[in-house]
C-alpha positions in Angstrom: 15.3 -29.5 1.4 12.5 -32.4 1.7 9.1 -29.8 1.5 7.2 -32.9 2.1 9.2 -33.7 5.2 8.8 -30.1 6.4 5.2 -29.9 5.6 5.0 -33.2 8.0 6.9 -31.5 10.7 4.1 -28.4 10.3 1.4 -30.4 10.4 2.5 -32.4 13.5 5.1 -31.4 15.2 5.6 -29.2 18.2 6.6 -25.7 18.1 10.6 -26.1 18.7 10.7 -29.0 16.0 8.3 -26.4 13.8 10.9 -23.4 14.7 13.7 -25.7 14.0 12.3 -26.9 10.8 11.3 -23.4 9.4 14.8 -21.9 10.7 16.6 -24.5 7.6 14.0 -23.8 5.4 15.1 -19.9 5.6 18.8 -20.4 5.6 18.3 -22.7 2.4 16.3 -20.6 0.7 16.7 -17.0 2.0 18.7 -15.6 -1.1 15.5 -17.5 -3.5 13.4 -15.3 -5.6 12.8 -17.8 -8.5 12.2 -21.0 -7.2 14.1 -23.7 -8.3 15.3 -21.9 -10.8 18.9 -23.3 -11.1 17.1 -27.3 -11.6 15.0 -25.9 -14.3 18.1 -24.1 -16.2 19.8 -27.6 -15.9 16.6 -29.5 -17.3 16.4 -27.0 -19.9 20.1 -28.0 -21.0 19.2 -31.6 -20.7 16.3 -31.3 -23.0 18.5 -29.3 -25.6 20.9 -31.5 -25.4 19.0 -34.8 -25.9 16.8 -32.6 -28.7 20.1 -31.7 -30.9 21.2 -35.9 -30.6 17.6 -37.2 -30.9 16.7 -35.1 -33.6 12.7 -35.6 -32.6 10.1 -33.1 -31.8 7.9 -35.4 -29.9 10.7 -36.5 -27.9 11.3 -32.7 -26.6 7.8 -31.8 -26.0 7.3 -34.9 -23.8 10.3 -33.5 -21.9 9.0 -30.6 -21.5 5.9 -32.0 -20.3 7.3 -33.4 -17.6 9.2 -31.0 -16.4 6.3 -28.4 -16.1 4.1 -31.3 -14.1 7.4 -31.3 -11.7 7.1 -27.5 -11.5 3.2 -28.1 -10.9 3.8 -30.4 -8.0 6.6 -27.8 -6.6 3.9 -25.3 -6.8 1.0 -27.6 -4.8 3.9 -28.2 -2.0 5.3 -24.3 -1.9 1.6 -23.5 -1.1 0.9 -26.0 0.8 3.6 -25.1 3.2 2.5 -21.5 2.9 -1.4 -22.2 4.4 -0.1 -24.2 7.3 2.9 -21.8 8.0 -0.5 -19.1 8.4 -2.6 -21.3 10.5 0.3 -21.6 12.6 1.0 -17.8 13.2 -2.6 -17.7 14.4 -1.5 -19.6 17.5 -0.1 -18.2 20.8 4.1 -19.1 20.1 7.0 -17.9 21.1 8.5 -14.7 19.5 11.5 -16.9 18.0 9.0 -19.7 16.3 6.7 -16.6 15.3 9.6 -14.7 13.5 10.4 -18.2 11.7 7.5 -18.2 9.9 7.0 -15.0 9.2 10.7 -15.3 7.7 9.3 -18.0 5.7 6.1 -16.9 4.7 8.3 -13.5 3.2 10.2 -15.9 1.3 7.7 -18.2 0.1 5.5 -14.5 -0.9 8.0 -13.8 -3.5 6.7 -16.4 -5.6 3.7 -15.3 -8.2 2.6 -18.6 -8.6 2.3 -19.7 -5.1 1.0 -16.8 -3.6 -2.7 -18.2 -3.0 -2.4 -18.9 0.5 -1.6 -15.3 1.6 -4.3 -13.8 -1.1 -7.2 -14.3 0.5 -9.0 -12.3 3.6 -7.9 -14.9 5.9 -4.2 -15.0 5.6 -4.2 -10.8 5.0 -6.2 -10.5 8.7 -3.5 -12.6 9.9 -0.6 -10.5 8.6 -2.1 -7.1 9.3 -2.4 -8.0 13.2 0.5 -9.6 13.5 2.0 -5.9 11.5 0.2 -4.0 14.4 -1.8 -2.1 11.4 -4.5 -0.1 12.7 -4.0 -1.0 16.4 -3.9 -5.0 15.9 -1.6 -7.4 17.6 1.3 -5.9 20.1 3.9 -7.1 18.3 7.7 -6.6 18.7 9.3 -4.4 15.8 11.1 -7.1 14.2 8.1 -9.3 13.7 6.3 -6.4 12.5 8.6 -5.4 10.2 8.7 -9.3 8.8 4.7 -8.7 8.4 4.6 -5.8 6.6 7.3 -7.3 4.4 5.4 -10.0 3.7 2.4 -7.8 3.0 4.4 -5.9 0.5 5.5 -8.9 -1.1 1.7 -10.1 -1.9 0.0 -7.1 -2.7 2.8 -6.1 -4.9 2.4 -10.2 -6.5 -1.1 -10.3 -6.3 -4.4 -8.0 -7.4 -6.4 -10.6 -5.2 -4.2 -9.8 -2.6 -4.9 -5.7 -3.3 -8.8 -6.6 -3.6 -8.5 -8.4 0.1 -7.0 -5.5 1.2 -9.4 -3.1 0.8 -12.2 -5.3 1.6 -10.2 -5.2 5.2 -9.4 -1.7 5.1 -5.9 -2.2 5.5 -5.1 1.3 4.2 -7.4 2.8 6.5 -5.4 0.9 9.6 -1.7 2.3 7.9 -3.2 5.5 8.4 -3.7 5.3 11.8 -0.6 3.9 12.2 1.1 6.8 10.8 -0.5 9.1 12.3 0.9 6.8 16.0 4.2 7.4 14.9 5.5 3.6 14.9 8.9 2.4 15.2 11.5 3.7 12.2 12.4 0.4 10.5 8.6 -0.4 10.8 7.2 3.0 9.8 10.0 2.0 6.6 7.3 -0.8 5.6 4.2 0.7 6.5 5.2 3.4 3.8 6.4 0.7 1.0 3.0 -0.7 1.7 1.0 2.7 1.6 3.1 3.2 -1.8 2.3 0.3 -2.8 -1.2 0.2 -2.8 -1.7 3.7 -3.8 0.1 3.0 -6.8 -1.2 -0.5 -8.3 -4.6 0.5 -7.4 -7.0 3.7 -8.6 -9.7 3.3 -5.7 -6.4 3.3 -3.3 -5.1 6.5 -4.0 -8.6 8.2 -4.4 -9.4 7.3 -0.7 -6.2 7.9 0.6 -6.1 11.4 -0.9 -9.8 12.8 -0.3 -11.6 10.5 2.5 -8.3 9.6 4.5 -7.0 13.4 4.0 -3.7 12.0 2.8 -2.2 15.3 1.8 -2.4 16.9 5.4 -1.3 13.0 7.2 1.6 12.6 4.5 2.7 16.2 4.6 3.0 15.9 8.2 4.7 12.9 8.2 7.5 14.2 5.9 7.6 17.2 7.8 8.4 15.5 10.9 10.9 13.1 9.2 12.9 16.3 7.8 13.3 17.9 11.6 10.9 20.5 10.5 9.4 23.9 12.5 8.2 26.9 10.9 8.9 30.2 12.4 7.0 32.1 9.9 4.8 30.9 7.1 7.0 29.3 4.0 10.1 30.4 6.4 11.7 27.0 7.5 14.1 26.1 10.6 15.9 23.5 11.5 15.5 22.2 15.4 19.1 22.9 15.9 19.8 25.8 17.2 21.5 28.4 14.7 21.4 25.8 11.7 20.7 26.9 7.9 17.8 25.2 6.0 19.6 21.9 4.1 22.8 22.5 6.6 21.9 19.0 8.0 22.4 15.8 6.2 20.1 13.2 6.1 21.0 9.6 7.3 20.5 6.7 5.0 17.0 5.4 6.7 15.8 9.2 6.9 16.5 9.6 3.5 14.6 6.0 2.8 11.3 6.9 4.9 11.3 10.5 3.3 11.5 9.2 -0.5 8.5 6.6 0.5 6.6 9.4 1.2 7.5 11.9 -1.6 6.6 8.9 -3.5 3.0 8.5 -2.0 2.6 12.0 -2.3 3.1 11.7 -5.8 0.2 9.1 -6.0 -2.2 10.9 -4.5 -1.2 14.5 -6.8 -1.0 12.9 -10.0 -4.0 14.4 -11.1 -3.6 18.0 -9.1 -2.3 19.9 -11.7 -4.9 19.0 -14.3 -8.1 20.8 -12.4 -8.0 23.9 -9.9 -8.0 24.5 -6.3 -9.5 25.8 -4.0 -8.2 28.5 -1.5 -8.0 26.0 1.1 -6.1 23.4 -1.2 -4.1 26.3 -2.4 -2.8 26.6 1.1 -2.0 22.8 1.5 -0.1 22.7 -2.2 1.7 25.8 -1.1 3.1 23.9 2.6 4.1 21.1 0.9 6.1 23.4 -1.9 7.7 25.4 1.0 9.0 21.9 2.2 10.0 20.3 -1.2 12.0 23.5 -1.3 13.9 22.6 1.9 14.3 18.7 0.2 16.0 20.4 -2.2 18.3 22.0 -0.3 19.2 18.9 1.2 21.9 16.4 1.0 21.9 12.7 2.0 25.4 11.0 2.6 26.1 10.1 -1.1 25.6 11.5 -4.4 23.9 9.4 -5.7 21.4 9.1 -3.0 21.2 12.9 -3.0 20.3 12.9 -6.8 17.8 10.2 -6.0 16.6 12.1 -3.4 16.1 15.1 -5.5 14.9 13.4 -8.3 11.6 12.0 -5.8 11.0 16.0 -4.8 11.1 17.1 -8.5 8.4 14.8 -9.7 6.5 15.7 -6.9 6.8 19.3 -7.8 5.6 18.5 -11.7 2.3 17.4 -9.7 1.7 21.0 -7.8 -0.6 24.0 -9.0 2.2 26.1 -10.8 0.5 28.8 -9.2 1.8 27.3 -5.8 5.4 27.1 -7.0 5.8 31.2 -6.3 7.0 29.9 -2.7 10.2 28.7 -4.5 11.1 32.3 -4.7 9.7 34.0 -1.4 12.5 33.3 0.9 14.9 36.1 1.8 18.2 36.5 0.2 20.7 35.5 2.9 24.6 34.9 2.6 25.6 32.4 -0.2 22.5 32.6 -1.7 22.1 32.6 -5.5 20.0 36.0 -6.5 18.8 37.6 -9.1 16.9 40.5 -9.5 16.3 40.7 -5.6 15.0 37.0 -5.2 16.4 34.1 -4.3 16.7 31.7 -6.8 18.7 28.7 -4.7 16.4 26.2 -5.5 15.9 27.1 -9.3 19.4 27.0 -9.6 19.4 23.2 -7.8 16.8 22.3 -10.6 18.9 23.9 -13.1 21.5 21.7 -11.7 20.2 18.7 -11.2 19.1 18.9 -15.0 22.4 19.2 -15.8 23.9 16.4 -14.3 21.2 14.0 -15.6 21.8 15.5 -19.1 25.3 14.4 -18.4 24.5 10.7 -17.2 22.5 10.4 -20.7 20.5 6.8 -19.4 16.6 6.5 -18.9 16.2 10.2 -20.2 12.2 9.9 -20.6 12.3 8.9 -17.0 15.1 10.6 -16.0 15.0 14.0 -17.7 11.8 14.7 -18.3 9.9 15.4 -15.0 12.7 18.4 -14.1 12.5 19.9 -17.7 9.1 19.8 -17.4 8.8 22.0 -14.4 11.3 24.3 -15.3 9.8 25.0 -18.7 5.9 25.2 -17.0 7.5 27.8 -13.9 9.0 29.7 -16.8 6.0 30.1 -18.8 4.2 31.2 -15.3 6.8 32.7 -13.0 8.5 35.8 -15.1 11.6 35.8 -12.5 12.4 32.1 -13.0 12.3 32.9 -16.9 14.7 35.5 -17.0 16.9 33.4 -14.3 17.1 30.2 -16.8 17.4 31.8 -20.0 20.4 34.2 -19.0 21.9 30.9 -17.3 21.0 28.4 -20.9 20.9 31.1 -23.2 23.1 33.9 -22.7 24.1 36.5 -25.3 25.6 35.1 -28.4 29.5 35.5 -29.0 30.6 32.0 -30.9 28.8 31.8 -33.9 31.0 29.4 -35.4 30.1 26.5 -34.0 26.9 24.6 -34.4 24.4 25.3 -31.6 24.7 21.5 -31.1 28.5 21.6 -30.8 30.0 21.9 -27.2 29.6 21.4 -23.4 27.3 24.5 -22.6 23.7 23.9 -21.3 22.3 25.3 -24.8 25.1 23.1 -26.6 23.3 20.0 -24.6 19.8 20.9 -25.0 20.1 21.3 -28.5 21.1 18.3 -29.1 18.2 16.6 -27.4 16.1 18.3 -30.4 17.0 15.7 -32.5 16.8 12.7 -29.9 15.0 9.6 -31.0 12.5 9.7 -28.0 9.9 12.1 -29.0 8.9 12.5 -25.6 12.3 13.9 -24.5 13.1 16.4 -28.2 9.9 17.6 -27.3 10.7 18.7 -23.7 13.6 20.2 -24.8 12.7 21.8 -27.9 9.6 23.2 -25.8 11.9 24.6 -23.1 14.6 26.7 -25.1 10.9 27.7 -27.2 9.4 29.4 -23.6 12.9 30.8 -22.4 13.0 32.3 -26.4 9.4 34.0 -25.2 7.8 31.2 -28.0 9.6 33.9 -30.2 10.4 32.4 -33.5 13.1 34.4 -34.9 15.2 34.3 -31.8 14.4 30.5 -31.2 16.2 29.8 -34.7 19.0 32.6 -33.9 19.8 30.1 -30.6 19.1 26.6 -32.3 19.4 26.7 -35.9 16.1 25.8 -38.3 17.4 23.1 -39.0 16.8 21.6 -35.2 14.1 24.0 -34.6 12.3 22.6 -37.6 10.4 19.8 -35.6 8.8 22.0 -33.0 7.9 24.9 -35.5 6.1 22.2 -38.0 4.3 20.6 -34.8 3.2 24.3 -33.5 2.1 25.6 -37.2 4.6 28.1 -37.3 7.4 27.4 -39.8 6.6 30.7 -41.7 7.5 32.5 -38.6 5.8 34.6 -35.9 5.5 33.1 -31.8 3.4 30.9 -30.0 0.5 31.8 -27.8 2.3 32.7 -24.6 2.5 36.1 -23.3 5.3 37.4 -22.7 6.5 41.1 -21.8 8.1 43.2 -24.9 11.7 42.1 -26.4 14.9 42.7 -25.0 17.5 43.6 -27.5 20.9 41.3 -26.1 22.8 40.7 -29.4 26.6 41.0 -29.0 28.2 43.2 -30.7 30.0 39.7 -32.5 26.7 38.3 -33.1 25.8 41.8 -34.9 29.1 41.8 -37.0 28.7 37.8 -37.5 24.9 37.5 -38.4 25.1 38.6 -42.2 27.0 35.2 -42.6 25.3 32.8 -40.4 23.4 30.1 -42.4 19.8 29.8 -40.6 19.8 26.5 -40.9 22.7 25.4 -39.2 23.1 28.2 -36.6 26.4 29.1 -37.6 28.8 30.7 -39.6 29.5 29.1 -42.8 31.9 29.8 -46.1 30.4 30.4 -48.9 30.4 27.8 -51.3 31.3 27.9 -54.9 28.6 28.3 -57.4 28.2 24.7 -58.7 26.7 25.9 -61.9 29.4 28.5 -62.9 30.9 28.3 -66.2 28.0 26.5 -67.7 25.9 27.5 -70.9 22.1 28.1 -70.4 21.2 24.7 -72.0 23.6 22.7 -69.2 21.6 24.4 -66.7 18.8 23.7 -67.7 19.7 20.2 -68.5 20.5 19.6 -64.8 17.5 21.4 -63.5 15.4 18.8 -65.7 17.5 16.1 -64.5 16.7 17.0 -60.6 13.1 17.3 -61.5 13.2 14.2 -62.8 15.1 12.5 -59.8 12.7 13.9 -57.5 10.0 13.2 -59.8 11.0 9.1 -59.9 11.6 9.2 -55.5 7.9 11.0 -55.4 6.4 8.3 -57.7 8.0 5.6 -55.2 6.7 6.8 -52.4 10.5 7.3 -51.1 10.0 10.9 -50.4 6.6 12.9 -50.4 7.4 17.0 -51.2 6.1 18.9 -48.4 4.9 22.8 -48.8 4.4 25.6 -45.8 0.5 25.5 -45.7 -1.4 28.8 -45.3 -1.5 28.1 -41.4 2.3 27.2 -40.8 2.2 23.4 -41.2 3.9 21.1 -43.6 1.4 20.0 -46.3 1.7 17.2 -49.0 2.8 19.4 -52.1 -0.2 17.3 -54.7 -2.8 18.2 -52.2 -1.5 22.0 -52.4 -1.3 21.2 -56.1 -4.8 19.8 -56.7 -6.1 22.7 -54.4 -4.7 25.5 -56.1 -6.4 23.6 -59.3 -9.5 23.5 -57.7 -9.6 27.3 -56.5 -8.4 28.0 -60.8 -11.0 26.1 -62.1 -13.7 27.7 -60.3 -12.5 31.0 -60.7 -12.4 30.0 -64.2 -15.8 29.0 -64.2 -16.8 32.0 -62.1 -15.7 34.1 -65.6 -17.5 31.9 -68.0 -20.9 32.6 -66.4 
């Protein structure tokens, strides 16, 4: 398309030749997020092409030259199109020519580097009334929707575009937009947006959480979205008669309007769990965990979606007091629940699930895994019940002691592998969880993991000469097996298993052979130190690994001055 023919038509034409003109300008570039990208590839070639025959440097890089002055001009005409098309929306026009540009204005806002026509106060003012945020501009929901797209597009593009929307107090308007209950598809964007800005920008998600009172508005909000009533406190219902919490399933633009919010909610609660509430905040946190209970027992109309779903309402719950995460457990045991011990553990065991299956997907496991190990290892260190719950579902008794702990399909078989991962983020997690289910119990953490995977954690907590961590924990249950008993003389620490003995390597030799090959190990080991290929580490009087010369040249230090000490 001729932009410079279409920015002619904008500046003088009428508004069915401006509708008309807009409406081709849409069609041809509706499916456009990089901007003549396809003319650039092909120039690219060209210049390549002429480089490998030409053989000359200059003749490239005046190529290239030109090219990025084309690209320059493209970007002068993009915007230029982009401030007309917003003086134009400030006039009174017909709801077809209005949608047209704000089609194209959506389009053209997907472009970084021509997004200085919407940046600015001006153009923002003009969206957010046409959006209907804050009680502007009665607008029909499809024009609206178009706005708030746009609006997404820039702020997301654009930290002018986040400054010029607080200068306006655009997030103060959402809220009250919210709280009006606007149409779905357009309550959709207003969330994206709220998400959006609480995310790319600090001041955002301060306001919107303590002066804007986001917690109550958001909890609300995904209350209402989820068909929600209470008939006692923590004690959820659905509307429909005789229903079971999470009997209904969500459909696809419920499930999209509830994950905008979970994901707001995390915004504004990323820094909860680091500082302590009040009784009154208590009370909120508590709410919104009886909820994220019921998101758990929900379903949308895929898989995938579900675990999506889920995955939204578990990092949500790694922002909560753990001291509000009791109301996990408080609902009665009812038919098909999952108990234990008296209490019903339905959504621990989702959790327990849902870190299963991402265990079993094995992509993105910082993102993916982490969050849901997190919690479940931080509700077992607080929440006795849960403990018990997880460990006799990851680690019960011992019985095959043959294989490696590592070896298998079992949840412990899993985790342990993850002790070794490459992502010291995710062996942490999971060394750290089987540690709390263990009680921070050394001795039984190696019996379940082998020191040889246990190793990591034990050298990073100072404990590699045995003893437990700092939790507290009630006193030890004795679970062995009677095969774990019967095996345990002949499982080799290290690996966690049963293992033949091996032949004596040195048998049959004379003193003077042995003693040969113990010099010649020294020696080896000796050559690697000097080389800095390896570096002999010692257990340290407090648990840690420690450079064997500096143990050395201590231990000489603390003779010499005993020595000393005699002479006088």
């Amino acid at each position: 398309m001729d932009l410079k023919a279409l920015i002619d038509i904008l500046q003088s034409g009428d508004q069915d030749m401006i509708q008309n003109a807009l409406s081709d300008f849409n069609r041809e570039f509706a499916q456009c997020f990089f901007f003549n990208a396809e003319a650039q590839e092909k120039r690219k070639i060209e210049r390549l092409e002429k480089f490998r025959i030409t053989k000359h440097q200059e003749q490239y890089a005046s190529s290239d030259y030109d090219s990025d002055s084309n690209q320059d001009r493209e970007v002068k005409l993009r915007e230029r199109i982009g401030e007309l098309v917003i003086e134009i929306l400030e006039r009174d026009l017909q709801p077809s020519c209005r949608l047209a540009g704000l089609v194209a204005v959506r389009i053209l806002s997907r472009d970084k580097q021509a997004l200085l026509p919407f940046a600015r106060p001006g153009p923002m003012r003009v969206l957010a009334w046409l959006a209907g945020i804050g009680g502007g501009r009665p607008s029909d929901a499809e024009a609206a929707c178009e706005a708030l797209k746009c609006l997404c597009n820039t702020v997301y593009n654009s930290p002018a575009a986040r400054e010029a929307a607080d200068e306006l107090g655009v997030l103060d308007g959402l809220a009250y937009s919210l709280k009006a209950r606007a149409e779905p598809e357009a309550r959709f964007y207003e969330l994206r947006l709220v998400f959006l800005l609480t995310a790319l920008s600090t001041g955002a998600r301060q306001r919107l959480g303590h002066e804007l009172r986001g917690l109550v508005l958001l909890t609300d909000a995904l209350e209402a979205e989820l068909g929600l009533r209470w008939r006692e406190k923590e004690e959820e219902e659905r509307n429909e008669a005789g229903a079971q919490p999470g009997s209904r399933t969500l459909k696809s633009q419920e499930t999209d309007r509830a994950m905008e919010i979970l994901k707001v909610l995390f915004n504004i609660t990323s820094n909860i769990n680091r500082r302590q509430v009040d009784e009154e905040d208590a009370a909120l946190y508590r709410h919104l965990a009886a909820i994220l209970r019921h998101c758990l027992l929900t379903h949308t109309e895929c898989k995938e979606r579900t675990q999506e779903f889920h995955g939204h309402t578990v990092n949500l719950l790694v922002n909560l007091p753990l001291v509000c995460l009791d109301v996990l457990l408080t609902p009665k045991v009812e038919p098909g629940s999952v108990e234990y011990t008296g209490l019903n553990m339905d959504a621990v065991a989702i959790l327990l699930d849902f870190m299963d299956k991402r265990l079993d997907q094995g992509l993105k496991l910082r993102e993916t895994l982490t969050p849901v190990l997190s919690l479940l290892t931080e509700s077992s260190r607080f929440h006795r019940e849960t403990r018990k719950f997880l460990r006799a579902r990851v680690l019960p008794p011992l019985r095959d002691v043959r294989n490696r702990p590592e070896v298998g399909d079992s949840l412990r078989n899993k985790l342990v592998r993850l002790m070794t991962h490459i992502n010291t983020d995710v062996k942490h997690c999971a060394a750290e969880f089987l540690f709390v289910l263990c009680k921070e119990n050394v001795s039984r953490f190696v019996k379940y993991t082998g020191y040889g995977n246990a190793a990591g954690l034990l050298a990073a907590r100072g404990l590699l000469g045995g003893g437990r961590g700092e939790g507290e924990y009630s006193e030890e249950e004795h679970t062995d097996t009677e095969e774990y008993k019967e095996a345990k003389p002949n499982i080799n620490p290290v690996t966690g298993r049963v293992e033949e003995k091996l032949p004596d390597p040195m048998e049959g030799m004379t003193e003077e052979q042995k003693e040969y090959e113990a010099m010649k190990l020294v020696s080896m080991f000796d050559k690697l130190s000097r080389e800095q290929i390896i570096q002999p580490m010692v257990v340290g009087c407090d648990g840690k690994l420690t450079p064997l010369d500096e143990t050395v040249q201590q231990m000489a230090e603390q003779i010499s001055l005993h020595s000393d000490s005699d002479l006088d």
